[in-house]
C-alpha positions as a LaTeX table, in Angstrom:
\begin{tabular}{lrrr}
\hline
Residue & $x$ (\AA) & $y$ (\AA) & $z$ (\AA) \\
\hline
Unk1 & 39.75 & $-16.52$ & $-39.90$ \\
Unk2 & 37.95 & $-19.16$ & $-37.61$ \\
Unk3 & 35.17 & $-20.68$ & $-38.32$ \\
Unk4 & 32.17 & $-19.82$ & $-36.04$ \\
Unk5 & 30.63 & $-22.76$ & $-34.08$ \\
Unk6 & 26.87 & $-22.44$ & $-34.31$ \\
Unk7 & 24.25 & $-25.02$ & $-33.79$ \\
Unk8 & 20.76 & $-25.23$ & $-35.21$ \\
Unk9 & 17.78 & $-25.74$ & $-33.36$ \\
Unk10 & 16.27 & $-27.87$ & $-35.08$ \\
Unk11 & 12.61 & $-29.79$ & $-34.96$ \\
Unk12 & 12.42 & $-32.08$ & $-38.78$ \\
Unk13 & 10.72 & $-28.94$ & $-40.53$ \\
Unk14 & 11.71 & $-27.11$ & $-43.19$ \\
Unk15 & 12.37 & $-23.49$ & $-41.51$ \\
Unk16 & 14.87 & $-24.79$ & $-39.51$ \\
Unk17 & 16.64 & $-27.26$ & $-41.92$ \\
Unk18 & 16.81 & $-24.51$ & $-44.52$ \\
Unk19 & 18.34 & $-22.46$ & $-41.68$ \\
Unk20 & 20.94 & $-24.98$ & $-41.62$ \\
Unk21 & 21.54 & $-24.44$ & $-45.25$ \\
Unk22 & 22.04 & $-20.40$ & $-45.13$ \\
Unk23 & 24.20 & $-20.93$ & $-42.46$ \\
Unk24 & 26.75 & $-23.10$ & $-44.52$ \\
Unk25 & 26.53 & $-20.98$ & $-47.32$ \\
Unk26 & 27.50 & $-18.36$ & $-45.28$ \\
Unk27 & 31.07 & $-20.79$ & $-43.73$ \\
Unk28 & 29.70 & $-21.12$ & $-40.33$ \\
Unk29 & 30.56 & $-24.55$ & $-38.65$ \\
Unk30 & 27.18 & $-25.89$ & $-38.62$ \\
Unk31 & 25.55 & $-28.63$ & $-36.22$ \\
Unk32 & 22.04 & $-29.56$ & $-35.34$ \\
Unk33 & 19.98 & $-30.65$ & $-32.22$ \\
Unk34 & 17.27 & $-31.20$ & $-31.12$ \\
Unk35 & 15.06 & $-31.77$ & $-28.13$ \\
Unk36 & 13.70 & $-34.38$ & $-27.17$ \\
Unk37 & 10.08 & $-32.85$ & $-25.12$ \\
Unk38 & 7.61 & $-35.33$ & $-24.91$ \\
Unk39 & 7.18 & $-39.38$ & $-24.46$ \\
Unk40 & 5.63 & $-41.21$ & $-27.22$ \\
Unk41 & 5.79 & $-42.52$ & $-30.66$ \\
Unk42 & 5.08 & $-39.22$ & $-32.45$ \\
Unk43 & 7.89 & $-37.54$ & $-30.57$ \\
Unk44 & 10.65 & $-40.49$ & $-31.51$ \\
Unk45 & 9.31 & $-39.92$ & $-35.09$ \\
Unk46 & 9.80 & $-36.92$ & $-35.29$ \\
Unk47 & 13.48 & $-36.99$ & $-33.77$ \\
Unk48 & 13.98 & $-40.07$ & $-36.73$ \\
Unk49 & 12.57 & $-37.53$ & $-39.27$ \\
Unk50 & 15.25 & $-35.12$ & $-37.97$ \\
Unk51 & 17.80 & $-37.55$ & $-37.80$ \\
Unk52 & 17.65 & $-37.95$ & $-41.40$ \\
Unk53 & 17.43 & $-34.55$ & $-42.23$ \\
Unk54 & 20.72 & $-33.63$ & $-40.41$ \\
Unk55 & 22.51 & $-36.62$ & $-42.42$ \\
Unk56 & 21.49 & $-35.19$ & $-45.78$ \\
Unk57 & 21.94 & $-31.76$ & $-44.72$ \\
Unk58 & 25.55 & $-33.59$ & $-43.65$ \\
Unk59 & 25.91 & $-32.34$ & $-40.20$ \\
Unk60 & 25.93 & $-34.06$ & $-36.69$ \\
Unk61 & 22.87 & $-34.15$ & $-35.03$ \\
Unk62 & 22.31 & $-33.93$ & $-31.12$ \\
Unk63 & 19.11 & $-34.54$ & $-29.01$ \\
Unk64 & 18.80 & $-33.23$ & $-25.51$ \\
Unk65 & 16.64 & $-34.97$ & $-22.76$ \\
Unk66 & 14.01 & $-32.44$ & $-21.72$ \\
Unk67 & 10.58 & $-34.30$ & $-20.79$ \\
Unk68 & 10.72 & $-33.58$ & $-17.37$ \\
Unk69 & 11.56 & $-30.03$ & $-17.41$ \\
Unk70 & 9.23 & $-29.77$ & $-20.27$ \\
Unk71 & 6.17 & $-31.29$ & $-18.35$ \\
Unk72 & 7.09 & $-29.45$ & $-15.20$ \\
Unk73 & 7.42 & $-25.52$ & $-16.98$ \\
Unk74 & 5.31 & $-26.11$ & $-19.89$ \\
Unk75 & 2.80 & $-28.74$ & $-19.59$ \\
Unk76 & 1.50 & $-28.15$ & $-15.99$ \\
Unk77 & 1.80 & $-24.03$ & $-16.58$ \\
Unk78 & $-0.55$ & $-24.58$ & $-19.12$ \\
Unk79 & $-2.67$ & $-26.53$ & $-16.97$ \\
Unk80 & $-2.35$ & $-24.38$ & $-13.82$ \\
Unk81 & $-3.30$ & $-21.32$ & $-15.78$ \\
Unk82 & $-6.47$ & $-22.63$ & $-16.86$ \\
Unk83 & $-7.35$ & $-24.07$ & $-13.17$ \\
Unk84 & $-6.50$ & $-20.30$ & $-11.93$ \\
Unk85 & $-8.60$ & $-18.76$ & $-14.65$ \\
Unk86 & $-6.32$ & $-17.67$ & $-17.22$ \\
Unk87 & $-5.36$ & $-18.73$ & $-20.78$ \\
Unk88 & $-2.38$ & $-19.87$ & $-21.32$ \\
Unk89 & 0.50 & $-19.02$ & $-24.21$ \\
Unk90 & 2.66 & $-22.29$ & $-23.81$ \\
Unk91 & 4.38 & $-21.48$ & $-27.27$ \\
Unk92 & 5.99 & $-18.17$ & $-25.27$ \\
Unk93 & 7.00 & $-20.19$ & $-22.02$ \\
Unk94 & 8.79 & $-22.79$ & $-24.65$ \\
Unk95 & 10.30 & $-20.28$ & $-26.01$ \\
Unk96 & 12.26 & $-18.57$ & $-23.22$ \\
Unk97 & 12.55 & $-21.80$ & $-20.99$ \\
Unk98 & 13.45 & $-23.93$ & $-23.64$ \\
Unk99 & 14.69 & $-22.52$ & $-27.19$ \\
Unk100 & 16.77 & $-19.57$ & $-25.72$ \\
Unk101 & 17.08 & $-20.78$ & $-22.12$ \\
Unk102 & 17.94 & $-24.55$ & $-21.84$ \\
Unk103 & 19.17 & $-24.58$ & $-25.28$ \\
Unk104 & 21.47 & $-21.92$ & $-25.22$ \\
Unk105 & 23.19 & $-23.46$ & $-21.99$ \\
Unk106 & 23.80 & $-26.68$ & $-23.81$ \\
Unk107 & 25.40 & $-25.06$ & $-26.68$ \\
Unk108 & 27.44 & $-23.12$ & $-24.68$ \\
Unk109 & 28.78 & $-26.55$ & $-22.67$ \\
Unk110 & 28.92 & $-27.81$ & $-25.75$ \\
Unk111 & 31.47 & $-24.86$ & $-27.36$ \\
Unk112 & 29.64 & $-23.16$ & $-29.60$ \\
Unk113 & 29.72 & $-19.90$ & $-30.14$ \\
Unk114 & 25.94 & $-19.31$ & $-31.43$ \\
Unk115 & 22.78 & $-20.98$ & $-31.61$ \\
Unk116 & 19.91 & $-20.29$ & $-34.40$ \\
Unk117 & 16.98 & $-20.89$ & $-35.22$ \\
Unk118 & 13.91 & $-21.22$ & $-38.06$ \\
Unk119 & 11.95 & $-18.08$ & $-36.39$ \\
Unk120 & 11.13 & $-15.48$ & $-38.71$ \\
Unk121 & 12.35 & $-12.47$ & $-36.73$ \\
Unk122 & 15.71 & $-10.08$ & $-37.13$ \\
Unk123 & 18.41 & $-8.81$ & $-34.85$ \\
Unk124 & 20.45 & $-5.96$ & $-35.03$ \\
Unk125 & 22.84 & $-4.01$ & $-33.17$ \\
Unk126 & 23.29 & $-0.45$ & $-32.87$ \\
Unk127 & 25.87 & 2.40 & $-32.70$ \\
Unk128 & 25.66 & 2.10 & $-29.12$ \\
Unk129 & 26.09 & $-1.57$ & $-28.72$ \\
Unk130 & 22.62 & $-2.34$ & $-28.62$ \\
Unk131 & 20.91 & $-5.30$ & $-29.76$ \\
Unk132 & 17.40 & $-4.53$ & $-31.07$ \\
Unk133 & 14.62 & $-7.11$ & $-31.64$ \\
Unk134 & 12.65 & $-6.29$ & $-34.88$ \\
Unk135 & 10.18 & $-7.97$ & $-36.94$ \\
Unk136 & 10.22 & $-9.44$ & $-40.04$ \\
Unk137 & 9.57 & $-7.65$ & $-43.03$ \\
Unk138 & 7.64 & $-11.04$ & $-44.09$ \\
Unk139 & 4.33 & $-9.68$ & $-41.88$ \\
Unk140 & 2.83 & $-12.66$ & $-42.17$ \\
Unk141 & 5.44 & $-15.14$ & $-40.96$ \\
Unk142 & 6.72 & $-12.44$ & $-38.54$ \\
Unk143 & 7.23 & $-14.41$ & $-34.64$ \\
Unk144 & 8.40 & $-11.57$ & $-32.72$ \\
Unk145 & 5.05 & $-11.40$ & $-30.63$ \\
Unk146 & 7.20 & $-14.91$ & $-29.05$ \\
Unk147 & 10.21 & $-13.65$ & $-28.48$ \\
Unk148 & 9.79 & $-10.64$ & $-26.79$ \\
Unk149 & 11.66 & $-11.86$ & $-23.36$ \\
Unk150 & 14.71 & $-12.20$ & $-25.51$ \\
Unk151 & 18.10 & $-10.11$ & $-23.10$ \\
Unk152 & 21.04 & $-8.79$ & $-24.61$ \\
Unk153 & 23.25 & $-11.83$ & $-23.54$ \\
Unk154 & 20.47 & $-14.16$ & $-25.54$ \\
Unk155 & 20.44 & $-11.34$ & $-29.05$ \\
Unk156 & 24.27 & $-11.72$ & $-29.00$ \\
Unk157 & 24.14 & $-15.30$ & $-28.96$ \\
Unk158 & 21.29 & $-16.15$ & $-31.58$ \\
Unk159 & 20.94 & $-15.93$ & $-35.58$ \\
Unk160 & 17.95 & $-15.83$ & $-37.61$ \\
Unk161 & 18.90 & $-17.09$ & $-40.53$ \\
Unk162 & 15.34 & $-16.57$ & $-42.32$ \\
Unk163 & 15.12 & $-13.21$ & $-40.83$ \\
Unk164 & 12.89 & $-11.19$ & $-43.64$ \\
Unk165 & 12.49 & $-14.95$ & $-45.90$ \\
Unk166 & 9.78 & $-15.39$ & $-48.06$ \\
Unk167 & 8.10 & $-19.07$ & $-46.97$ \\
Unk168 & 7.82 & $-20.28$ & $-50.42$ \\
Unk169 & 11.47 & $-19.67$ & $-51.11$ \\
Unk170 & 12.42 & $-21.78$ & $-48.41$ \\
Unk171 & 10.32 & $-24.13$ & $-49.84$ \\
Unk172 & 11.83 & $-23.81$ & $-53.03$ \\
Unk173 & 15.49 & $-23.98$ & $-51.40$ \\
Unk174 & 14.52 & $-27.38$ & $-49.74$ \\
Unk175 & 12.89 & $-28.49$ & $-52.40$ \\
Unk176 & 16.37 & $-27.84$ & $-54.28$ \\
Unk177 & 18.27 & $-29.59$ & $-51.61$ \\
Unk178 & 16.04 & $-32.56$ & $-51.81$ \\
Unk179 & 15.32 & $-32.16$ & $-48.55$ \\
Unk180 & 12.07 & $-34.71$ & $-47.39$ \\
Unk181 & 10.22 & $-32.39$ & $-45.77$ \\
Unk182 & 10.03 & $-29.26$ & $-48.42$ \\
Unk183 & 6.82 & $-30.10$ & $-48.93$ \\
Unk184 & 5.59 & $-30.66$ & $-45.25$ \\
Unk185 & 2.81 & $-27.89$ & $-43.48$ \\
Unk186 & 3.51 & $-25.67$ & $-40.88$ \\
Unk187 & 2.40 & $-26.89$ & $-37.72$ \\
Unk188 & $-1.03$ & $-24.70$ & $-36.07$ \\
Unk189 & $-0.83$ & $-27.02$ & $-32.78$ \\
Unk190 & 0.27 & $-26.94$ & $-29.89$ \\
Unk191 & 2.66 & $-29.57$ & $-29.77$ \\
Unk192 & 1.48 & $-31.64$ & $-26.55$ \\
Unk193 & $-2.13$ & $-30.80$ & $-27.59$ \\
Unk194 & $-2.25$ & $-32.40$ & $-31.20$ \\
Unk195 & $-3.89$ & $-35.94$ & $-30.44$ \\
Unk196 & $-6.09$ & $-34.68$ & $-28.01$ \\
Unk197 & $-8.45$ & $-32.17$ & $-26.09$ \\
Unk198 & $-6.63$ & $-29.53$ & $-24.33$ \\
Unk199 & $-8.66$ & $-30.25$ & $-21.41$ \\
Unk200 & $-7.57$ & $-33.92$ & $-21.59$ \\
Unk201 & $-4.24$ & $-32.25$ & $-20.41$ \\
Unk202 & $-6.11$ & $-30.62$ & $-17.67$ \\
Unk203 & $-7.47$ & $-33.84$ & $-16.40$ \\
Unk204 & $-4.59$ & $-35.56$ & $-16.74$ \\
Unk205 & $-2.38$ & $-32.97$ & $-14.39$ \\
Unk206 & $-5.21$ & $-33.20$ & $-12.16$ \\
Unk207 & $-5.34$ & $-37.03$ & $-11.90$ \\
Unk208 & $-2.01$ & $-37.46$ & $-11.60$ \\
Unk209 & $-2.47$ & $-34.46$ & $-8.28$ \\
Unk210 & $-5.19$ & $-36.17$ & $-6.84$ \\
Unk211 & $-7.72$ & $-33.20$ & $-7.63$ \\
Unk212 & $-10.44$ & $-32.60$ & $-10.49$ \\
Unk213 & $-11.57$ & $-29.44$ & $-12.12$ \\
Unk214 & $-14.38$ & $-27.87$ & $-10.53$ \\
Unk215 & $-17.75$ & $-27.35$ & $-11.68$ \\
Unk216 & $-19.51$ & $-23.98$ & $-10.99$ \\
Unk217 & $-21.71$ & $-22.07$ & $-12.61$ \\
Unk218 & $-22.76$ & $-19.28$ & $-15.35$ \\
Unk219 & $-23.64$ & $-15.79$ & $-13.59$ \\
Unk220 & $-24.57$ & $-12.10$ & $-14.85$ \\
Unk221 & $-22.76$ & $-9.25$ & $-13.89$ \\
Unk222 & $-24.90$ & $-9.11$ & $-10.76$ \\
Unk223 & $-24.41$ & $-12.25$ & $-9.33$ \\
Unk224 & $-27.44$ & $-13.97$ & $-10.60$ \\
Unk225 & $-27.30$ & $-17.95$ & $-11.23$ \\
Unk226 & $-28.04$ & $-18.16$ & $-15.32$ \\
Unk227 & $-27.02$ & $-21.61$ & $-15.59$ \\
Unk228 & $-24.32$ & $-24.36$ & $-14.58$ \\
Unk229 & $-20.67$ & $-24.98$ & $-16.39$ \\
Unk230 & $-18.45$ & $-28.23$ & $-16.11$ \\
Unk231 & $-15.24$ & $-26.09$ & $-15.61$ \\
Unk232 & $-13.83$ & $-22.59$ & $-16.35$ \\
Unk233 & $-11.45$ & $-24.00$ & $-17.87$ \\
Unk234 & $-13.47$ & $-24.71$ & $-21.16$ \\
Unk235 & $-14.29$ & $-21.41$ & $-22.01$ \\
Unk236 & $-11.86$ & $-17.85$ & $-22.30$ \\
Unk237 & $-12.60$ & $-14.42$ & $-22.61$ \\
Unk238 & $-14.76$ & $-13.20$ & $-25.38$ \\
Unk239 & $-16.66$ & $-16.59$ & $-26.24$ \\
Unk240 & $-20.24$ & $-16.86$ & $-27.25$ \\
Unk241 & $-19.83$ & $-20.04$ & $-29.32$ \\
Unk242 & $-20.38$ & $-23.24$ & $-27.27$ \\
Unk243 & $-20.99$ & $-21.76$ & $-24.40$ \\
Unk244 & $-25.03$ & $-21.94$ & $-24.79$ \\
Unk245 & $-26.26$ & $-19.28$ & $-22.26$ \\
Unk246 & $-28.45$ & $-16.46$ & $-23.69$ \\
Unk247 & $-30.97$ & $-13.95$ & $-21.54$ \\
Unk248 & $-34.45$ & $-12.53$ & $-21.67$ \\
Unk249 & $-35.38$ & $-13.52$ & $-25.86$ \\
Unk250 & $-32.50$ & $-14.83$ & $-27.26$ \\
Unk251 & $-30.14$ & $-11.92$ & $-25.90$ \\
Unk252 & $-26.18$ & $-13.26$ & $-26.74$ \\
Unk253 & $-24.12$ & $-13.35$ & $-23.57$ \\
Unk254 & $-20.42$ & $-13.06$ & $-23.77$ \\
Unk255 & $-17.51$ & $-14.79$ & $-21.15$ \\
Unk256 & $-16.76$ & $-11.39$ & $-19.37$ \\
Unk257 & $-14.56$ & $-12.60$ & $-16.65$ \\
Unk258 & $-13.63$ & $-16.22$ & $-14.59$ \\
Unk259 & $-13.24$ & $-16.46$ & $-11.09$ \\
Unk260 & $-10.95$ & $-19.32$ & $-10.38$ \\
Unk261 & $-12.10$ & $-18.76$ & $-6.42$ \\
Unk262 & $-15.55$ & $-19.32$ & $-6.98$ \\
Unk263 & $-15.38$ & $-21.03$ & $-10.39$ \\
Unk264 & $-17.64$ & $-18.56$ & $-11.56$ \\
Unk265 & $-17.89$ & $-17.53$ & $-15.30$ \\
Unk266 & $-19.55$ & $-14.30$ & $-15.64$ \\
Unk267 & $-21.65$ & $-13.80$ & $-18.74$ \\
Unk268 & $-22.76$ & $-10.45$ & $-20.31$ \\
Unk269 & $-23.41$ & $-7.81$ & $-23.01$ \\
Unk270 & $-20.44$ & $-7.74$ & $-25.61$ \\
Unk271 & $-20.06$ & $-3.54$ & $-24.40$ \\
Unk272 & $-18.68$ & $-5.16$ & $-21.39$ \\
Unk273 & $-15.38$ & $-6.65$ & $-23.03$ \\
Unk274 & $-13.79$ & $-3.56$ & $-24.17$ \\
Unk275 & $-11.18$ & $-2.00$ & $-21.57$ \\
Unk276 & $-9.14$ & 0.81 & $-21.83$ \\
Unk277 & $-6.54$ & $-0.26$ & $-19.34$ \\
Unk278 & $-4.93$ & $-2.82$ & $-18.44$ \\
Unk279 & $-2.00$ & $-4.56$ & $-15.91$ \\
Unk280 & 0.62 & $-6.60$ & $-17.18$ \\
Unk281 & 3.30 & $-8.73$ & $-14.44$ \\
Unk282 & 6.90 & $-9.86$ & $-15.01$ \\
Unk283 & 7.80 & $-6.90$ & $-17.49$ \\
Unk284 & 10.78 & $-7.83$ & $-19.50$ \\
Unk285 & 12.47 & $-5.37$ & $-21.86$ \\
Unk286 & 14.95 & $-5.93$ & $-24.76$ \\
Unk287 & 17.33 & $-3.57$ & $-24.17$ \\
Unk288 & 17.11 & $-3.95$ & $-19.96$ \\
Unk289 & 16.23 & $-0.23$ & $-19.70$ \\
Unk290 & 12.55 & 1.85 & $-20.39$ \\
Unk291 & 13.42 & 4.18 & $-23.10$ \\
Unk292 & 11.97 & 7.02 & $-21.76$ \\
Unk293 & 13.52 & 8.94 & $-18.48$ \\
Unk294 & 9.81 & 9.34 & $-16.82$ \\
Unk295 & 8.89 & 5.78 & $-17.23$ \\
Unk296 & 6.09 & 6.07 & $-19.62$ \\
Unk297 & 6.36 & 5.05 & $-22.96$ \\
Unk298 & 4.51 & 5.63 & $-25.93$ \\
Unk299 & 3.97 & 2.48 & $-28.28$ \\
Unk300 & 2.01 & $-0.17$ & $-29.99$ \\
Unk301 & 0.75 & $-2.84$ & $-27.97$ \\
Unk302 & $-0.56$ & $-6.33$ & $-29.06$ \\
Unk303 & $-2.78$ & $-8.27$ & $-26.53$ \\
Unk304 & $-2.38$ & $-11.36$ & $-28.88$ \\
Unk305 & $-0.45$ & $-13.16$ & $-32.30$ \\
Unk306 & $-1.62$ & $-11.72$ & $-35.09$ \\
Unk307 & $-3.34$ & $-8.81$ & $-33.96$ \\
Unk308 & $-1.98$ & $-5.46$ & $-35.39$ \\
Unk309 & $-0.25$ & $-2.88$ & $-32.64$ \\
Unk310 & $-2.83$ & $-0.96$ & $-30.93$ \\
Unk311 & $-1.26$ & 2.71 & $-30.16$ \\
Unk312 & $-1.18$ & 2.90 & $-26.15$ \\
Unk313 & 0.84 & 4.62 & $-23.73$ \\
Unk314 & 2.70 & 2.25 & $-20.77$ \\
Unk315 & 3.61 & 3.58 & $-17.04$ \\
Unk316 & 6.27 & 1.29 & $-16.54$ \\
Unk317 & 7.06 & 0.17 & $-13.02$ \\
Unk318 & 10.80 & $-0.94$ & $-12.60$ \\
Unk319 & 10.75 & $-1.94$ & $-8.41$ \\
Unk320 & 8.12 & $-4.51$ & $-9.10$ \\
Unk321 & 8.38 & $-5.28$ & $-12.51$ \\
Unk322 & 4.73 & $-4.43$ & $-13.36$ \\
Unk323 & 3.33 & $-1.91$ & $-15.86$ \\
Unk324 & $-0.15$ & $-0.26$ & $-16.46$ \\
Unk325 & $-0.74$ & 0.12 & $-20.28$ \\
Unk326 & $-3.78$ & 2.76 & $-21.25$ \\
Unk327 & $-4.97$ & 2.15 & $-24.81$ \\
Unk328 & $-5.87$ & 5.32 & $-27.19$ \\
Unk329 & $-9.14$ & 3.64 & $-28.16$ \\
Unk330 & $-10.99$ & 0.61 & $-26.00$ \\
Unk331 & $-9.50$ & $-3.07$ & $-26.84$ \\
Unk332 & $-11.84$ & $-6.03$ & $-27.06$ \\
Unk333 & $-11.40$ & $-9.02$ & $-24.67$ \\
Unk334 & $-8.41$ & $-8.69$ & $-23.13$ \\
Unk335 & $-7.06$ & $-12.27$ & $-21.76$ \\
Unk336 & $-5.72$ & $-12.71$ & $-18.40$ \\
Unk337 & $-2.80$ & $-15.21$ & $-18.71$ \\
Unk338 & $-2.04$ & $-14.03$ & $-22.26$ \\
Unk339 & 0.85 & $-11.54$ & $-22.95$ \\
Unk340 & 1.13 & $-7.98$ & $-24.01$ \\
Unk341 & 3.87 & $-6.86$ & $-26.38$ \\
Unk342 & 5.50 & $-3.58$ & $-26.86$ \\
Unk343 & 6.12 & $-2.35$ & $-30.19$ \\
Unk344 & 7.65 & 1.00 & $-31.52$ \\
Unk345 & 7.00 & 0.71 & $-35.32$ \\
Unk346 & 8.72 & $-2.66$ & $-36.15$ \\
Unk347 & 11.06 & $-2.99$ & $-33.42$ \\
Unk348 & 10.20 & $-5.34$ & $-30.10$ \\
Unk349 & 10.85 & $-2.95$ & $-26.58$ \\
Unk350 & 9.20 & $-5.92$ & $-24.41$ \\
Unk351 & 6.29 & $-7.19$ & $-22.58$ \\
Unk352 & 4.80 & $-9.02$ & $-20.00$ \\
Unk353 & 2.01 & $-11.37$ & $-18.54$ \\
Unk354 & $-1.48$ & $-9.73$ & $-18.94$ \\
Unk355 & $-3.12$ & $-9.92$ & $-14.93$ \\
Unk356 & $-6.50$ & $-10.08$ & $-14.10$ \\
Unk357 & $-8.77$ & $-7.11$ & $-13.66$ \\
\hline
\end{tabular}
């Protein structure tokens, strides 16, 4: 039987070294890479790191020059969305431009046969042929909220070797191996945000435009000047905290809605976050097709990471690739620029870019 040709994505952690590991144990013919995303000492550090790791883990390691494309469908996405009023989920972008897009095509040039990955996620396929998307059984590890944009060609090309892993085992497995980074954290940053201000990014896709952000100001629902900002792009849906505007004796006003047009951040009551419907852009579903004949489906829907499925019904719209999703009970502070995922109990049936009201 021949050997299967997969190779690791792999960053210098210890998800997707220990992925490595599984992978061998299991006789798949196992090499690493690695991409190389951003300029600057950190980022040749941490390809060194992963350098090292791939020599103990005894498998060739290759790196992939991305900064450009990386800056151009990462980095200034996350900067145009908050100039246009949205926030931003640059971990889901890098995940379907980069880790199952770009990645996948070098592999492929490369001849191998499969890529994988660290993610804690699972794949299966069906009677029919299908390839389903499901979450891990570890809840708390659990990425599918990323990877919802995943096709059928990418499912048949990927492993998860962690699938349902518990974190500390992987720990413990690495630790076994000797491995140098067993002990390191997970990583909570965004990876081009983690020596700075987010809105240093901002400024810095501006400067390098010409432009600036624009100042504006605070108003109530009715139009009425409370106070000025120094950009919309400093506050999101939701907030109270920072943004220091209150009304009549000490009322707390809430970030209701930003209008990139006007650069306008409309403040009110906390009642006034909580929709029942929303729109959603650029639908993408795992298995290519709505699973019900009338184009409505009946699911759990997450607005954000973390948040537990919210039962809701979606009118799907194939022609333009848009849905309308009506919650069973009002949902607080729904982001435009953030991204709603379908669930139906633990498997992933899609999503898509939440719009503004």
């Amino acid at each position: 039987m021949v050997q299967k040709k997969v190779l690791v994505a792999m960053s210098g952690g210890v998800d997707s070294s220990v992925a490595v590991r599984l992978l061998q144990d299991k006789g798949y013919q196992v090499a690493g890479a690695t991409m190389k995303l951003l300029d600057g000492e950190a980022e040749e550090l941490r390809i060194e790191k992963t350098r090292r790791v791939a020599k103990q883990l005894g498998i060739e390691l290759y790196v992939f020059p991305a900064e450009e494309a990386f800056k151009k469908g990462v980095i200034e996405y996350f900067a145009d969305e908050y100039i246009n009023g949205r926030t931003p989920n640059p971990c889901i972008m890098c995940n379907q431009l980069f880790k199952f897009g770009l990645f996948l095509e070098k592999a492929e040039e490369l001849g191998f046969d499969a890529i994988a990955t660290g993610h804690y996620a699972k794949i299966i396929r069906d009677e029919k042929g299908i390839y389903r998307l499901l979450q891990s059984e570890n809840v708390e590890k659990d990425q599918s909220y990323f990877l919802y944009g995943m096709t059928q060609r990418i499912l048949s090309k990927v492993i998860f070797p962690l699938e349902d892993g518990d974190k500390e085992q992987v720990r413990r497995i690495a630790a076994e191996m000797g491995l140098e980074n067993a002990g390191q954290k997970d990583s909570q940053d965004i990876c081009f945000v983690k020596d700075c201000l987010y809105t240093d990014i901002i400024d810095k896709i501006c400067e390098e435009r010409g432009t600036q952000r624009r100042k504006g100001n605070f108003v109530d629902v009715d139009g009425n000047v409370l106070a000025q900002h120094s950009g919309i792009e400093r506050y999101t849906i939701g907030q109270r905290k920072g943004v220091g505007v209150s009304l009549g004796a000490g009322k707390p006003l809430y970030v209701i809605e930003k209008r990139a047009g006007t650069a306008e951040v409309v403040m009110g009551d906390d009642s006034l976050l909580f929709k029942k419907e929303l729109r959603v852009e650029d639908v993408s579903l795992v298995s290519g097709d709505c699973p019900e004949d009338d184009n409505a489906m009946q699911v759990e829907v997450k607005t954000r990471f973390n948040q537990k499925g919210l039962k809701a019904e979606i009118e799907y719209e194939p022609e333009t690739r848009r849905a309308r999703i009506i919650f069973e009970k009002p949902v607080r502070a729904v982001t435009p620029g953030q991204f709603a995922v379908f669930y139906r109990g633990n498997e992933v049936l899609g999503g898509g870019k939440i719009l503004n009201s």
